[in-house]
C-alpha positions as CSV (number, residue, x, y, z in Angstrom):
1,X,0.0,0.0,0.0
2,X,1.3,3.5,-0.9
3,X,2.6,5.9,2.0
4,X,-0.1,8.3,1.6
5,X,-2.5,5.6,3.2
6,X,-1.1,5.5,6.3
7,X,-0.4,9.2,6.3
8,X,-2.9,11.4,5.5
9,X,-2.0,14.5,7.8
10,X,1.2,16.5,6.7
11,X,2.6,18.1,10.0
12,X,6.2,18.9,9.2
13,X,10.3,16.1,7.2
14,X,12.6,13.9,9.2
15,X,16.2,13.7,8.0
16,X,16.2,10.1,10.2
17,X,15.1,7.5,7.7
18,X,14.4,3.3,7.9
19,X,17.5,2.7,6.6
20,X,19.2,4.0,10.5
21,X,16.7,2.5,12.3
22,X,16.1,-0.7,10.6
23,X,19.6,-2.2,11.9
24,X,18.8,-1.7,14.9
25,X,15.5,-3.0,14.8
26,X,16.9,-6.0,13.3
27,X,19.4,-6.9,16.4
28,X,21.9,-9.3,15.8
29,X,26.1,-8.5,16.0
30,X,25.5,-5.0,14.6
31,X,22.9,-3.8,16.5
32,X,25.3,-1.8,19.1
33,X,27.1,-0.5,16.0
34,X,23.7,0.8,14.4
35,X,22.3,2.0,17.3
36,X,25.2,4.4,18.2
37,X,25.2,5.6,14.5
38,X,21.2,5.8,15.0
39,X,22.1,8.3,17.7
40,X,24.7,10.3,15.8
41,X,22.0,10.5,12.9
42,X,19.3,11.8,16.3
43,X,22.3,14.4,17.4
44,X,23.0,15.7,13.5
45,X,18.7,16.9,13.7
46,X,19.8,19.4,16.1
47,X,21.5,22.7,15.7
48,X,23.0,24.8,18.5
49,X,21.2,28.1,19.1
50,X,23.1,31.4,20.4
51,X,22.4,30.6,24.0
52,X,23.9,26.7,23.4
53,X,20.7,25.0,23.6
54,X,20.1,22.5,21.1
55,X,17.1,23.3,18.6
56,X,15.4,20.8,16.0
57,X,16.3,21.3,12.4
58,X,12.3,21.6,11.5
59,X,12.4,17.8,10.2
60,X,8.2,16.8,9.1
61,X,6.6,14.1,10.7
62,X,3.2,12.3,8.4
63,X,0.1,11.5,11.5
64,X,-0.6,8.4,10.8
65,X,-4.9,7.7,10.1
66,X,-7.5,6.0,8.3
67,X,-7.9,2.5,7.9
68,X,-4.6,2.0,9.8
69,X,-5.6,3.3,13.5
70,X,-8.6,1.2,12.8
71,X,-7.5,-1.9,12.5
72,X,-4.4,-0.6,15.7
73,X,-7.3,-0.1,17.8
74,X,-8.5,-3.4,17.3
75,X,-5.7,-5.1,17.8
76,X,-4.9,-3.1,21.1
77,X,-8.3,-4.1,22.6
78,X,-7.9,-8.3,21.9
79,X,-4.2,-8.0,23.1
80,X,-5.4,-5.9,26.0
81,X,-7.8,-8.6,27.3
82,X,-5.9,-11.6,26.6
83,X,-3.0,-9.4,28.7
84,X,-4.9,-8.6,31.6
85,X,-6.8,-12.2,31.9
86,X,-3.6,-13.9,32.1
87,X,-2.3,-11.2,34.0
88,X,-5.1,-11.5,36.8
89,X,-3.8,-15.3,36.8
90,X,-0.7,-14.6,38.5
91,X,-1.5,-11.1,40.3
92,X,-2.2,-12.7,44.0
93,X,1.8,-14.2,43.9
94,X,3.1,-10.6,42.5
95,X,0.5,-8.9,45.1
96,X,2.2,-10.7,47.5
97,X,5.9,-11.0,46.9
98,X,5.6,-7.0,46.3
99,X,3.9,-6.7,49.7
100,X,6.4,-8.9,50.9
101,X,9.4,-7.0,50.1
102,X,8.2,-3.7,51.1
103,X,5.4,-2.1,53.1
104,X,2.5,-0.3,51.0
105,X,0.2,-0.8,48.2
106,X,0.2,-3.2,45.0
107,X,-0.5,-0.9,42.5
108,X,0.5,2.9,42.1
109,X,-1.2,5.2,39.8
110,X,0.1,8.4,38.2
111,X,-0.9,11.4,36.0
112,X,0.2,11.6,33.0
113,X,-0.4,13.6,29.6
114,X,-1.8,12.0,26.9
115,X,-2.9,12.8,23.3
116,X,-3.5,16.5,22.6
117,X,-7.2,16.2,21.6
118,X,-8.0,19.8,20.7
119,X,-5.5,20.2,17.9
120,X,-8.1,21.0,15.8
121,X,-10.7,23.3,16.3
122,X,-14.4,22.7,15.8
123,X,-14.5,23.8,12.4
124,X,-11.5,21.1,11.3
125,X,-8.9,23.6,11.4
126,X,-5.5,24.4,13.3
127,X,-6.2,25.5,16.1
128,X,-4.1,29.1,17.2
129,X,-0.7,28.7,18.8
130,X,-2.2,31.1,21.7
131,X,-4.8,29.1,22.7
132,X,-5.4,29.2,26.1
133,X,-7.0,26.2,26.8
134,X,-3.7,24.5,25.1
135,X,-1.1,26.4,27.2
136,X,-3.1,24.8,30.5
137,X,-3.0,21.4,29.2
138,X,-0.7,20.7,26.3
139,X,-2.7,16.7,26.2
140,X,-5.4,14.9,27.9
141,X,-4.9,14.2,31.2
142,X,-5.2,10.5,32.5
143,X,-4.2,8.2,35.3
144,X,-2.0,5.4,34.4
145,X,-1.7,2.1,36.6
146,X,1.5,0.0,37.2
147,X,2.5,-2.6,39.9
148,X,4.6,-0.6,42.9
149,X,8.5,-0.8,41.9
150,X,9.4,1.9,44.8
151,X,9.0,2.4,48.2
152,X,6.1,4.6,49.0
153,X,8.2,7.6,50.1
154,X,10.1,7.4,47.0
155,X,9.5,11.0,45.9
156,X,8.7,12.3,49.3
157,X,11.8,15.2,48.0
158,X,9.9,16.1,45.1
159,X,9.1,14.6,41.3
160,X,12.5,12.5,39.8
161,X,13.3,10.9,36.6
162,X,13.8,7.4,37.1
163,X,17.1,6.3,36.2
164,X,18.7,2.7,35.3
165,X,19.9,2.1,38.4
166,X,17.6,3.6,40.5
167,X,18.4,3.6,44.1
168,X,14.8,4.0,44.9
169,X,13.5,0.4,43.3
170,X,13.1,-2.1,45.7
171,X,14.6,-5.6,45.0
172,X,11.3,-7.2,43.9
173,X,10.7,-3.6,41.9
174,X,14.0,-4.7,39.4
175,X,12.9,-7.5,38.6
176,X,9.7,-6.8,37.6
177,X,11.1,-3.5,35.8
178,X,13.4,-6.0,34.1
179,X,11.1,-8.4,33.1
180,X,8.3,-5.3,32.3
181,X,6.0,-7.0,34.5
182,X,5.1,-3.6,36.0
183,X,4.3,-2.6,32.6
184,X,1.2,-4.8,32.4
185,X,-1.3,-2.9,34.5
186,X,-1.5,-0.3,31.4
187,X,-3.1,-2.4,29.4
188,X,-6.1,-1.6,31.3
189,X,-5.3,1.8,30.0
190,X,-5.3,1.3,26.6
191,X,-8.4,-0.8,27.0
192,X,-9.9,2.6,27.9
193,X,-9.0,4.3,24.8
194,X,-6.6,6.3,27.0
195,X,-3.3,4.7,25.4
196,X,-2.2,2.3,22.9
197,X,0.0,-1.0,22.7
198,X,3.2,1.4,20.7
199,X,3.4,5.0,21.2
200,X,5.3,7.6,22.8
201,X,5.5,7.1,26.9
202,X,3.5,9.4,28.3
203,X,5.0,11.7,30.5
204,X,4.5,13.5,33.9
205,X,2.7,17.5,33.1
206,X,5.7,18.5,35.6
207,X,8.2,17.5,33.2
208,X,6.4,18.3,30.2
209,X,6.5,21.7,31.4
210,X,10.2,21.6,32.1
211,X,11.0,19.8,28.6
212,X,9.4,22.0,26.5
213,X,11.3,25.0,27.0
214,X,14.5,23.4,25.9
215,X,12.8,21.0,23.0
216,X,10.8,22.9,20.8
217,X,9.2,19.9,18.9
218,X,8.2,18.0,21.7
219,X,4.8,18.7,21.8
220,X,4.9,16.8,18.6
221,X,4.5,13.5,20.9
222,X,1.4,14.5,22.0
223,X,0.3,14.5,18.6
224,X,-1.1,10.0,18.9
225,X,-1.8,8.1,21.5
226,X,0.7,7.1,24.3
227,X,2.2,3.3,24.0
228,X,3.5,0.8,26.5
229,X,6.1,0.3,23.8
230,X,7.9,2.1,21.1
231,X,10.9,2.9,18.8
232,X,12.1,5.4,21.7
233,X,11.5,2.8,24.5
234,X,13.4,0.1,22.8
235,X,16.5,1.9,21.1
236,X,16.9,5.0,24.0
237,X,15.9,3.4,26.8
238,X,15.4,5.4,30.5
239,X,15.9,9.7,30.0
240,X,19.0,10.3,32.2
241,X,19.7,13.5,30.2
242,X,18.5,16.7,28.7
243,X,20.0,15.5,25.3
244,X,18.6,11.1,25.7
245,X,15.3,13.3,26.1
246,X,16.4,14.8,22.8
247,X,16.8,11.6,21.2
248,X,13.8,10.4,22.8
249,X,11.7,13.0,20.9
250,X,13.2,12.9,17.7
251,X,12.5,9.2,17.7
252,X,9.2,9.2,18.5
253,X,8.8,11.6,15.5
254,X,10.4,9.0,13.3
255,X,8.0,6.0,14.7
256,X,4.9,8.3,14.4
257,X,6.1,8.8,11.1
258,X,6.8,5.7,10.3
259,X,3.9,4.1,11.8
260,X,2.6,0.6,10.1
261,X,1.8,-2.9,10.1
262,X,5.6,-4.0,9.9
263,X,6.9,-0.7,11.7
264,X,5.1,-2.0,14.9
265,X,5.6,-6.0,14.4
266,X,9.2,-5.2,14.7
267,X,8.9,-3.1,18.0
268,X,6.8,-5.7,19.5
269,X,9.7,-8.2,18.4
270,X,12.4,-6.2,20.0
271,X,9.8,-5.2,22.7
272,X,9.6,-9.2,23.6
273,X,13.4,-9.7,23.5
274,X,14.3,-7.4,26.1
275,X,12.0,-8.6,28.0
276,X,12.7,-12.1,27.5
Protein backbone atom coordinates (compact mmCIF):
# COMPACT_ATOMS: atom_id res chain seq x y z
CA UNK A 1 0.00 0.00 0.00
CA UNK A 2 1.26 3.47 -0.93
CA UNK A 3 2.63 5.88 2.03
CA UNK A 4 -0.06 8.32 1.63
CA UNK A 5 -2.50 5.57 3.17
CA UNK A 6 -1.13 5.47 6.33
CA UNK A 7 -0.40 9.23 6.34
CA UNK A 8 -2.93 11.40 5.53
CA UNK A 9 -2.00 14.54 7.85
CA UNK A 10 1.17 16.48 6.71
CA UNK A 11 2.64 18.13 10.03
CA UNK A 12 6.23 18.86 9.17
CA UNK A 13 10.28 16.11 7.20
CA UNK A 14 12.60 13.92 9.21
CA UNK A 15 16.17 13.69 8.03
CA UNK A 16 16.19 10.06 10.21
CA UNK A 17 15.09 7.50 7.70
CA UNK A 18 14.36 3.34 7.90
CA UNK A 19 17.51 2.69 6.65
CA UNK A 20 19.20 3.98 10.47
CA UNK A 21 16.70 2.51 12.34
CA UNK A 22 16.15 -0.70 10.65
CA UNK A 23 19.63 -2.23 11.86
CA UNK A 24 18.76 -1.74 14.93
CA UNK A 25 15.50 -3.04 14.85
CA UNK A 26 16.88 -5.99 13.32
CA UNK A 27 19.42 -6.85 16.41
CA UNK A 28 21.93 -9.32 15.81
CA UNK A 29 26.08 -8.51 16.00
CA UNK A 30 25.51 -4.95 14.63
CA UNK A 31 22.94 -3.78 16.49
CA UNK A 32 25.26 -1.84 19.10
CA UNK A 33 27.12 -0.48 15.96
CA UNK A 34 23.71 0.81 14.41
CA UNK A 35 22.28 2.01 17.28
CA UNK A 36 25.24 4.45 18.19
CA UNK A 37 25.18 5.61 14.49
CA UNK A 38 21.20 5.84 14.96
CA UNK A 39 22.11 8.30 17.68
CA UNK A 40 24.65 10.34 15.76
CA UNK A 41 21.97 10.53 12.90
CA UNK A 42 19.35 11.76 16.29
CA UNK A 43 22.35 14.38 17.38
CA UNK A 44 23.02 15.70 13.54
CA UNK A 45 18.69 16.86 13.72
CA UNK A 46 19.83 19.44 16.14
CA UNK A 47 21.49 22.72 15.67
CA UNK A 48 23.00 24.80 18.50
CA UNK A 49 21.19 28.15 19.06
CA UNK A 50 23.06 31.35 20.44
CA UNK A 51 22.40 30.63 24.03
CA UNK A 52 23.93 26.66 23.45
CA UNK A 53 20.70 24.98 23.64
CA UNK A 54 20.13 22.53 21.14
CA UNK A 55 17.11 23.25 18.64
CA UNK A 56 15.37 20.78 15.98
CA UNK A 57 16.33 21.30 12.37
CA UNK A 58 12.28 21.62 11.50
CA UNK A 59 12.41 17.77 10.21
CA UNK A 60 8.20 16.75 9.07
CA UNK A 61 6.56 14.08 10.67
CA UNK A 62 3.24 12.32 8.42
CA UNK A 63 0.12 11.51 11.55
CA UNK A 64 -0.61 8.35 10.76
CA UNK A 65 -4.89 7.72 10.11
CA UNK A 66 -7.49 6.00 8.31
CA UNK A 67 -7.95 2.54 7.89
CA UNK A 68 -4.65 1.99 9.84
CA UNK A 69 -5.64 3.29 13.54
CA UNK A 70 -8.63 1.15 12.81
CA UNK A 71 -7.49 -1.93 12.54
CA UNK A 72 -4.44 -0.57 15.73
CA UNK A 73 -7.27 -0.11 17.82
CA UNK A 74 -8.52 -3.38 17.30
CA UNK A 75 -5.71 -5.13 17.84
CA UNK A 76 -4.86 -3.12 21.06
CA UNK A 77 -8.29 -4.13 22.61
CA UNK A 78 -7.91 -8.30 21.93
CA UNK A 79 -4.18 -8.01 23.07
CA UNK A 80 -5.41 -5.93 26.01
CA UNK A 81 -7.78 -8.62 27.27
CA UNK A 82 -5.86 -11.58 26.59
CA UNK A 83 -2.99 -9.39 28.74
CA UNK A 84 -4.93 -8.60 31.62
CA UNK A 85 -6.81 -12.20 31.93
CA UNK A 86 -3.57 -13.93 32.11
CA UNK A 87 -2.32 -11.19 34.01
CA UNK A 88 -5.11 -11.46 36.81
CA UNK A 89 -3.77 -15.30 36.81
CA UNK A 90 -0.67 -14.58 38.55
CA UNK A 91 -1.46 -11.06 40.27
CA UNK A 92 -2.16 -12.74 43.96
CA UNK A 93 1.77 -14.20 43.89
CA UNK A 94 3.12 -10.56 42.53
CA UNK A 95 0.49 -8.91 45.13
CA UNK A 96 2.23 -10.70 47.45
CA UNK A 97 5.88 -10.98 46.86
CA UNK A 98 5.62 -7.05 46.33
CA UNK A 99 3.88 -6.67 49.70
CA UNK A 100 6.37 -8.91 50.94
CA UNK A 101 9.43 -6.98 50.06
CA UNK A 102 8.21 -3.70 51.14
CA UNK A 103 5.36 -2.14 53.11
CA UNK A 104 2.50 -0.26 51.04
CA UNK A 105 0.22 -0.83 48.18
CA UNK A 106 0.18 -3.17 44.96
CA UNK A 107 -0.53 -0.89 42.46
CA UNK A 108 0.53 2.94 42.10
CA UNK A 109 -1.22 5.23 39.83
CA UNK A 110 0.13 8.42 38.21
CA UNK A 111 -0.94 11.42 36.04
CA UNK A 112 0.23 11.64 33.00
CA UNK A 113 -0.44 13.64 29.59
CA UNK A 114 -1.80 12.01 26.86
CA UNK A 115 -2.91 12.82 23.32
CA UNK A 116 -3.51 16.54 22.64
CA UNK A 117 -7.20 16.20 21.57
CA UNK A 118 -8.01 19.81 20.69
CA UNK A 119 -5.49 20.20 17.89
CA UNK A 120 -8.07 20.95 15.79
CA UNK A 121 -10.73 23.26 16.34
CA UNK A 122 -14.38 22.72 15.84
CA UNK A 123 -14.52 23.80 12.36
CA UNK A 124 -11.53 21.08 11.33
CA UNK A 125 -8.92 23.57 11.35
CA UNK A 126 -5.54 24.38 13.31
CA UNK A 127 -6.18 25.53 16.13
CA UNK A 128 -4.11 29.13 17.19
CA UNK A 129 -0.71 28.70 18.80
CA UNK A 130 -2.17 31.10 21.66
CA UNK A 131 -4.77 29.08 22.68
CA UNK A 132 -5.37 29.23 26.05
CA UNK A 133 -7.02 26.23 26.79
CA UNK A 134 -3.66 24.54 25.11
CA UNK A 135 -1.10 26.42 27.18
CA UNK A 136 -3.06 24.84 30.49
CA UNK A 137 -3.04 21.40 29.24
CA UNK A 138 -0.75 20.71 26.30
CA UNK A 139 -2.72 16.66 26.21
CA UNK A 140 -5.35 14.94 27.90
CA UNK A 141 -4.87 14.19 31.20
CA UNK A 142 -5.23 10.46 32.48
CA UNK A 143 -4.17 8.21 35.29
CA UNK A 144 -2.02 5.37 34.42
CA UNK A 145 -1.69 2.05 36.60
CA UNK A 146 1.52 0.01 37.22
CA UNK A 147 2.48 -2.57 39.89
CA UNK A 148 4.61 -0.56 42.89
CA UNK A 149 8.50 -0.77 41.87
CA UNK A 150 9.37 1.93 44.80
CA UNK A 151 9.04 2.44 48.16
CA UNK A 152 6.09 4.63 48.97
CA UNK A 153 8.25 7.62 50.14
CA UNK A 154 10.06 7.45 47.05
CA UNK A 155 9.52 11.04 45.87
CA UNK A 156 8.73 12.32 49.32
CA UNK A 157 11.80 15.23 47.96
CA UNK A 158 9.86 16.13 45.12
CA UNK A 159 9.08 14.64 41.28
CA UNK A 160 12.53 12.54 39.81
CA UNK A 161 13.33 10.95 36.64
CA UNK A 162 13.76 7.43 37.14
CA UNK A 163 17.13 6.27 36.18
CA UNK A 164 18.72 2.74 35.30
CA UNK A 165 19.92 2.15 38.38
CA UNK A 166 17.64 3.62 40.54
CA UNK A 167 18.36 3.56 44.07
CA UNK A 168 14.82 4.04 44.93
CA UNK A 169 13.46 0.42 43.30
CA UNK A 170 13.13 -2.09 45.71
CA UNK A 171 14.65 -5.64 44.99
CA UNK A 172 11.31 -7.15 43.85
CA UNK A 173 10.71 -3.61 41.91
CA UNK A 174 13.98 -4.68 39.40
CA UNK A 175 12.92 -7.54 38.59
CA UNK A 176 9.68 -6.78 37.64
CA UNK A 177 11.06 -3.51 35.81
CA UNK A 178 13.39 -5.98 34.09
CA UNK A 179 11.09 -8.36 33.10
CA UNK A 180 8.31 -5.25 32.32
CA UNK A 181 6.01 -6.96 34.53
CA UNK A 182 5.06 -3.59 36.01
CA UNK A 183 4.30 -2.59 32.60
CA UNK A 184 1.17 -4.77 32.44
CA UNK A 185 -1.33 -2.91 34.46
CA UNK A 186 -1.53 -0.34 31.44
CA UNK A 187 -3.09 -2.40 29.44
CA UNK A 188 -6.07 -1.63 31.32
CA UNK A 189 -5.27 1.81 29.97
CA UNK A 190 -5.30 1.27 26.64
CA UNK A 191 -8.39 -0.77 27.03
CA UNK A 192 -9.94 2.59 27.90
CA UNK A 193 -8.97 4.33 24.80
CA UNK A 194 -6.57 6.25 27.03
CA UNK A 195 -3.33 4.69 25.39
CA UNK A 196 -2.22 2.31 22.93
CA UNK A 197 0.01 -1.04 22.69
CA UNK A 198 3.16 1.40 20.66
CA UNK A 199 3.42 5.05 21.21
CA UNK A 200 5.27 7.62 22.83
CA UNK A 201 5.51 7.14 26.87
CA UNK A 202 3.53 9.45 28.34
CA UNK A 203 5.04 11.73 30.49
CA UNK A 204 4.48 13.48 33.85
CA UNK A 205 2.74 17.45 33.11
CA UNK A 206 5.70 18.46 35.63
CA UNK A 207 8.21 17.54 33.23
CA UNK A 208 6.38 18.34 30.16
CA UNK A 209 6.49 21.75 31.35
CA UNK A 210 10.22 21.57 32.06
CA UNK A 211 10.98 19.77 28.55
CA UNK A 212 9.36 22.01 26.48
CA UNK A 213 11.29 24.98 27.02
CA UNK A 214 14.52 23.40 25.90
CA UNK A 215 12.78 21.00 23.03
CA UNK A 216 10.76 22.91 20.82
CA UNK A 217 9.19 19.88 18.94
CA UNK A 218 8.21 17.98 21.74
CA UNK A 219 4.78 18.72 21.84
CA UNK A 220 4.91 16.81 18.59
CA UNK A 221 4.46 13.47 20.87
CA UNK A 222 1.44 14.46 22.01
CA UNK A 223 0.32 14.45 18.62
CA UNK A 224 -1.14 9.96 18.86
CA UNK A 225 -1.82 8.08 21.51
CA UNK A 226 0.73 7.09 24.32
CA UNK A 227 2.19 3.35 23.98
CA UNK A 228 3.50 0.82 26.51
CA UNK A 229 6.12 0.29 23.84
CA UNK A 230 7.94 2.12 21.11
CA UNK A 231 10.88 2.95 18.83
CA UNK A 232 12.14 5.42 21.68
CA UNK A 233 11.50 2.81 24.52
CA UNK A 234 13.38 0.06 22.85
CA UNK A 235 16.47 1.93 21.05
CA UNK A 236 16.86 4.97 23.96
CA UNK A 237 15.93 3.42 26.79
CA UNK A 238 15.43 5.43 30.51
CA UNK A 239 15.87 9.74 30.03
CA UNK A 240 18.98 10.34 32.22
CA UNK A 241 19.68 13.53 30.24
CA UNK A 242 18.53 16.66 28.71
CA UNK A 243 19.96 15.52 25.33
CA UNK A 244 18.64 11.09 25.68
CA UNK A 245 15.25 13.25 26.09
CA UNK A 246 16.38 14.77 22.84
CA UNK A 247 16.82 11.59 21.24
CA UNK A 248 13.80 10.44 22.83
CA UNK A 249 11.66 12.98 20.92
CA UNK A 250 13.24 12.92 17.70
CA UNK A 251 12.46 9.17 17.71
CA UNK A 252 9.23 9.17 18.51
CA UNK A 253 8.82 11.62 15.50
CA UNK A 254 10.39 9.05 13.32
CA UNK A 255 8.03 6.03 14.72
CA UNK A 256 4.94 8.31 14.36
CA UNK A 257 6.10 8.80 11.13
CA UNK A 258 6.80 5.68 10.31
CA UNK A 259 3.88 4.06 11.81
CA UNK A 260 2.65 0.59 10.05
CA UNK A 261 1.84 -2.94 10.09
CA UNK A 262 5.60 -4.00 9.92
CA UNK A 263 6.92 -0.69 11.74
CA UNK A 264 5.10 -2.03 14.90
CA UNK A 265 5.62 -5.96 14.37
CA UNK A 266 9.16 -5.19 14.73
CA UNK A 267 8.86 -3.10 18.04
CA UNK A 268 6.83 -5.69 19.48
CA UNK A 269 9.67 -8.24 18.36
CA UNK A 270 12.39 -6.23 20.00
CA UNK A 271 9.79 -5.22 22.65
CA UNK A 272 9.58 -9.23 23.55
CA UNK A 273 13.41 -9.68 23.51
CA UNK A 274 14.32 -7.35 26.12
CA UNK A 275 11.98 -8.57 28.01
CA UNK A 276 12.65 -12.08 27.52
Amino acid sequence: MSKRFYFNNLVSRSTLGGKDIGPVMAGGSTASAAAEKLRNVVEGNFETAPDNRKLPLQPEIYLPGGIYLDFKRVFDVVISVIALAIFGLILPLLSLIIKLDSPGPTFYSQDRVGINRRRKNRRGGERSKDDRRKVLQPGSPFQVHKLRTMGVNAESGGPQWAAKNDVRVTRVGRFLRKTRLDEVPQFWNVLKGEMSLIGPRPERLVFVRQLEKDIPEYHDRLLVLPGITGLAQVINGYDDSLDSVRRKVELDRQDITMSGFSQEGRILFNSSGVVL
